[in-house]
C-alpha positions in Angstrom: 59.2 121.8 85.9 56.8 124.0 87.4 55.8 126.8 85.4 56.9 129.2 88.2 60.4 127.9 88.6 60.9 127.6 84.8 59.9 131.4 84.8 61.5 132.4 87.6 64.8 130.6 85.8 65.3 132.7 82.8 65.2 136.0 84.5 68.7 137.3 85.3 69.5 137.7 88.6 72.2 139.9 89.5 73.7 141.4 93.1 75.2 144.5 94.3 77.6 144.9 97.8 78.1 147.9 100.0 81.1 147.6 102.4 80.4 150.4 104.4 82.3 151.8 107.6 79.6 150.4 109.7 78.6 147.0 107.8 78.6 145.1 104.9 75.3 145.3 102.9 73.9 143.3 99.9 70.7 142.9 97.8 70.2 140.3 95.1 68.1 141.4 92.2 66.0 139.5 89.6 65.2 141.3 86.3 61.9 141.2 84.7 62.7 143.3 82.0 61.9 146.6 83.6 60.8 145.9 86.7 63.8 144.8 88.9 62.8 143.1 92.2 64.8 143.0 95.2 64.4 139.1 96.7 67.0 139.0 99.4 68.9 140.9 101.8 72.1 140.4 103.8 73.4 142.8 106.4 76.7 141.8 108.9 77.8 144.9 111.1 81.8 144.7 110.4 82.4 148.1 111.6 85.6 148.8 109.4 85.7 151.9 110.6 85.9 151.8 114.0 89.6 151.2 114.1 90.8 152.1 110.7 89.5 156.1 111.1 92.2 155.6 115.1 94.7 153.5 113.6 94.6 154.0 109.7 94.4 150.3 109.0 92.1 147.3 109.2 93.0 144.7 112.4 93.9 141.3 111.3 90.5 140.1 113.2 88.7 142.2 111.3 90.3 141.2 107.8 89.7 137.7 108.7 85.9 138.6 109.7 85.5 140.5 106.6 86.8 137.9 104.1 85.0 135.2 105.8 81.3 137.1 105.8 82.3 137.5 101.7 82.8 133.9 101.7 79.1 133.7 103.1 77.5 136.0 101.5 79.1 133.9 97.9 77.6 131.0 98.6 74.4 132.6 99.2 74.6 134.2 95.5 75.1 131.0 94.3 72.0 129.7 95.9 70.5 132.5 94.0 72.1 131.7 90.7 73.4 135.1 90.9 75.1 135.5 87.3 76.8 139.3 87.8 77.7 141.2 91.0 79.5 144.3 91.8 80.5 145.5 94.7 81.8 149.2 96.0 83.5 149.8 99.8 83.2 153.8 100.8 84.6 155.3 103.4 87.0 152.8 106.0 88.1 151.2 102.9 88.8 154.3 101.1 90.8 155.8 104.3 92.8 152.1 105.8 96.4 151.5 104.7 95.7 147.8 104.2 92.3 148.4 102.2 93.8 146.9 98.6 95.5 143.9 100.7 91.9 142.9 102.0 89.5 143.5 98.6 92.7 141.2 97.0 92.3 138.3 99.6 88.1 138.8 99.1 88.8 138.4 95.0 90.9 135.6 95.7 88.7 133.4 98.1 85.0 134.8 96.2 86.0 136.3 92.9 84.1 139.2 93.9 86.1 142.3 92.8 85.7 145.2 95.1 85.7 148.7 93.8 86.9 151.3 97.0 85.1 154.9 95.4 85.4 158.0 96.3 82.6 159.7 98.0 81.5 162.0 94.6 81.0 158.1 92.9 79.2 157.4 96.1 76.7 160.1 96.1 76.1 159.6 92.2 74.8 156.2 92.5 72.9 156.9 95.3 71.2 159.4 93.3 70.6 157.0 90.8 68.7 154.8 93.2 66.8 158.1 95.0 65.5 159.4 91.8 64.0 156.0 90.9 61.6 156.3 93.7 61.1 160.2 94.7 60.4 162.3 91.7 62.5 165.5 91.7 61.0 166.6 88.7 60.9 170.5 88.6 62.3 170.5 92.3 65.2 171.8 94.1 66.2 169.0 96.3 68.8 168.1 98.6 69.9 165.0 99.2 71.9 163.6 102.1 73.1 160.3 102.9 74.9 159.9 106.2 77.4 156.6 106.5 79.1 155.2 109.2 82.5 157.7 108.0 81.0 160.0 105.9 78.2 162.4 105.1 77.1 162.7 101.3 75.6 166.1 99.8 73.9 166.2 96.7 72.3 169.4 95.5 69.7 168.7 92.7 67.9 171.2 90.5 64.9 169.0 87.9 66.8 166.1 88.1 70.1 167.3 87.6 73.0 167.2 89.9 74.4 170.7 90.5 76.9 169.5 93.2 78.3 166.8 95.3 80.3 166.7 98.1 82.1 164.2 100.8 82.1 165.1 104.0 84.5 163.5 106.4 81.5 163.1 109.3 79.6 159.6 110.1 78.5 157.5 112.7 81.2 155.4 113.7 83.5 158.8 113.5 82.0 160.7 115.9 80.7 157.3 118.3 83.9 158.1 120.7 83.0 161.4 121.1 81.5 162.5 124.4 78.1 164.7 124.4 79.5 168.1 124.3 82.4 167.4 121.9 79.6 165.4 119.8 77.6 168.2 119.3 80.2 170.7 118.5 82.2 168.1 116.3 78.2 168.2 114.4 78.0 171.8 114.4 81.1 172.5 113.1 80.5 169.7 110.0 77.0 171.4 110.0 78.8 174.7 108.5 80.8 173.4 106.2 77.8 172.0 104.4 76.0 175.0 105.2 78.5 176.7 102.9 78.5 174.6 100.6 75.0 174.3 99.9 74.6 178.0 99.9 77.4 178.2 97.1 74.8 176.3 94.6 71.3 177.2 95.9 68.9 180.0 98.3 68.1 177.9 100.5 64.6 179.6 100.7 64.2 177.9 97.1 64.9 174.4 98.7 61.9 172.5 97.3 62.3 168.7 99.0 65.1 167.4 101.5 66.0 163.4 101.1 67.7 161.5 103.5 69.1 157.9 102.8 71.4 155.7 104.8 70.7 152.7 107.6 70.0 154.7 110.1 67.7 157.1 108.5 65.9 154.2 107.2 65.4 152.7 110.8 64.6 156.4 112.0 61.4 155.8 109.6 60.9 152.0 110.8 60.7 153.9 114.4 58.1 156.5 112.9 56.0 154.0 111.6 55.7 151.1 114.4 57.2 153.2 117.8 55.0 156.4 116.7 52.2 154.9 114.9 52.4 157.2 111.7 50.9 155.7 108.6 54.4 155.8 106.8 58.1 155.3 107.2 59.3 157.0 104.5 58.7 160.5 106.0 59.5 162.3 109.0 58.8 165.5 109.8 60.7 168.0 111.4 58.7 167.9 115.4 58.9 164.2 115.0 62.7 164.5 114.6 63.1 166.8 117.2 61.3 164.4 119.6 63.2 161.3 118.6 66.3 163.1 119.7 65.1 164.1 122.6 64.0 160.3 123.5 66.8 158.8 122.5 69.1 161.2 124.4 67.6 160.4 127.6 67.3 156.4 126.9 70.5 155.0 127.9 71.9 152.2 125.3 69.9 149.2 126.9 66.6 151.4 126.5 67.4 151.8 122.7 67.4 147.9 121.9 64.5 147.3 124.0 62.1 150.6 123.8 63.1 151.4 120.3 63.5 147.7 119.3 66.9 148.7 118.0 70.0 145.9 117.4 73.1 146.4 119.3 74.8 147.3 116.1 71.9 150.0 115.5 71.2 151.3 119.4 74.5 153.2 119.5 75.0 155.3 115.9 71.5 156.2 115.5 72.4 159.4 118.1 74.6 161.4 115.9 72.7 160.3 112.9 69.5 161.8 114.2 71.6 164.6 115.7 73.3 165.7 112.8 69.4 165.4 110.3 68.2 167.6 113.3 70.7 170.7 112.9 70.3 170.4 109.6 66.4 170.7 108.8 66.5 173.6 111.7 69.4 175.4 109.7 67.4 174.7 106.7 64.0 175.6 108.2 62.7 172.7 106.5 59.3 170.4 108.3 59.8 167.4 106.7 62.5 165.1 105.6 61.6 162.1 102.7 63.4 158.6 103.8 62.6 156.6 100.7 63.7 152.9 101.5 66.8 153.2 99.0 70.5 153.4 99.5 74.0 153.1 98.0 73.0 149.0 97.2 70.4 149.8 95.6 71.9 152.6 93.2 74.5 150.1 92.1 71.5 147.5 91.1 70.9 150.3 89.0 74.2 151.2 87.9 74.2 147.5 86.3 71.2 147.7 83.8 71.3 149.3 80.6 69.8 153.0 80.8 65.6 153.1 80.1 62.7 153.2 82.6 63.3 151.0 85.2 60.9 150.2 87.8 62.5 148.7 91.2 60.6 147.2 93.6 62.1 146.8 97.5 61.0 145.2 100.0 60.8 147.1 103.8 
């Protein structure tokens, strides 16, 4: 055996799942005994949400499209020799009737037991995954992680959490809303968290604003290649401000093809970069970090005993 594959065989290779409102997500990880590298990726835009936050419940289509894309991603894992996985569903899951029915056909058909969390679980693990990569070290930090049904605040002072809080606003909510209703539906989420972020900290001592979640990822891919900056994980404030002016005046096929955008993407990324645009003005913040971690990669994490851990992902 070559020496590579008998090395690359005795590390453990574990994976983590994110069944967001908007799509299912998954990494798998191999573990070289302190530094945990992310091989593979999977992504397949479900949208849970879109019916279950009119309806209250997940259609039979999109049961049947959910179970069978766990079936898939399964017997990817085991082309991976994937040994431990865990997987966590936020917000659709956490608000349709019929979510237990559908994680108990997925554990029935894969094995793969779901765990629906609420949104102060949520925002701890991404935290877990933020402060590996952005050192909030003697900072006062806020982090923010919009989803496809809800809005994550964390408020962190050195390190620590001071605060957490769900908010009932994402992408796929606020998709069937039209302009005007969209940015007063934002506004009116804007001063809720406004409140509650002035409950815990001045915001003139707000030291470092982090934002995480798909689409403020691929507002950093668009930085990088669209804008020619020499990073994607940073934005600043002008460059926000511009975006949503662009993308506000590009109608939906201009957004795939301009912004090299997938049809899944082209449509959320609006009241995504809406929403981080109210924010870092009410703020009066210039700069926003994106590092390239989320909610997947936190649970990674969450699976490895405590220590230094470096984790490497791939862009």
């Amino acid at each position: 055996m070559p020496s590579y594959i008998a090395k690359v065989s005795q590390l453990e290779t574990i994976a983590a799942v994110d069944l967001g409102s908007n799509a299912l997500r998954a990494v798998i990880a191999r573990n070289h005994g302190g530094t945990v590298e992310i091989v593979k990726s999977f992504r397949e835009p479900l949208r849970l949400g879109e019916e279950v936050f009119e309806t209250g419940v997940i259609s039979p289509e999109k049961l049947k499209k959910t179970e069978e894309a766990f079936i898939r991603l399964f017997h990817i894992f085991a082309e991976f020799n994937v040994t431990r996985i865990r997987a966590m569903a936020t917000s659709a899951m956490r608000d349709s009737k019929n979510g237990p029915m559908l994680a108990a056909r997925i554990a029935a058909s894969t094995g793969i037991e779901i765990e629906t969390i609420q949104g102060e679980e949520e925002a701890s693990v991404i935290f877990g995954a933020v402060s590996n990569h952005v050192s909030l070290k003697n900072k006062t930090a806020l982090l923010m992680d919009i989803g496809g049904g809800s809005t994550e605040l964390i408020v962190v002072r050195n390190n620590q959490i001071l605060a957490v809080e769900s908010f009932k606003v994402g992408t796929v909510r606020l998709l069937k809303l039209a302009q005007e209703s969209l940015e007063k539906e934002i506004l009116y989420q804007l001063g809720k968290m406004l409140t509650f972020i002035k409950t815990h900290i001045k915001i003139k001592d707000l030291d470092l604003l982090v934002g995480t979640g798909g689409n403020l990822r691929r507002i950093g891919k668009i930085r990088k290649k669209i804008l020619g900056k020499p990073s994607s994980e940073l934005a600043l404030f002008e460059e926000i401000n511009h975006m949503e002016e662009a993308i506000l005046s590009m109608s939906y096929v201009d957004r795939i093809r301009r912004l090299e955008l997938d049809q899944n993407r082209a449509d959320v990324i609006l009241p995504a970069i809406m929403l981080t645009h109210h924010l870092m003005q009410a703020l009066k913040i210039d700069s926003i970090a994106l590092p390239k971690v989320g909610l997947k990669e936190g649970i990674i994490l969450s699976m490895l005993p405590e220590g230094p851990t470096k984790l490497v992902v791939r862009d």
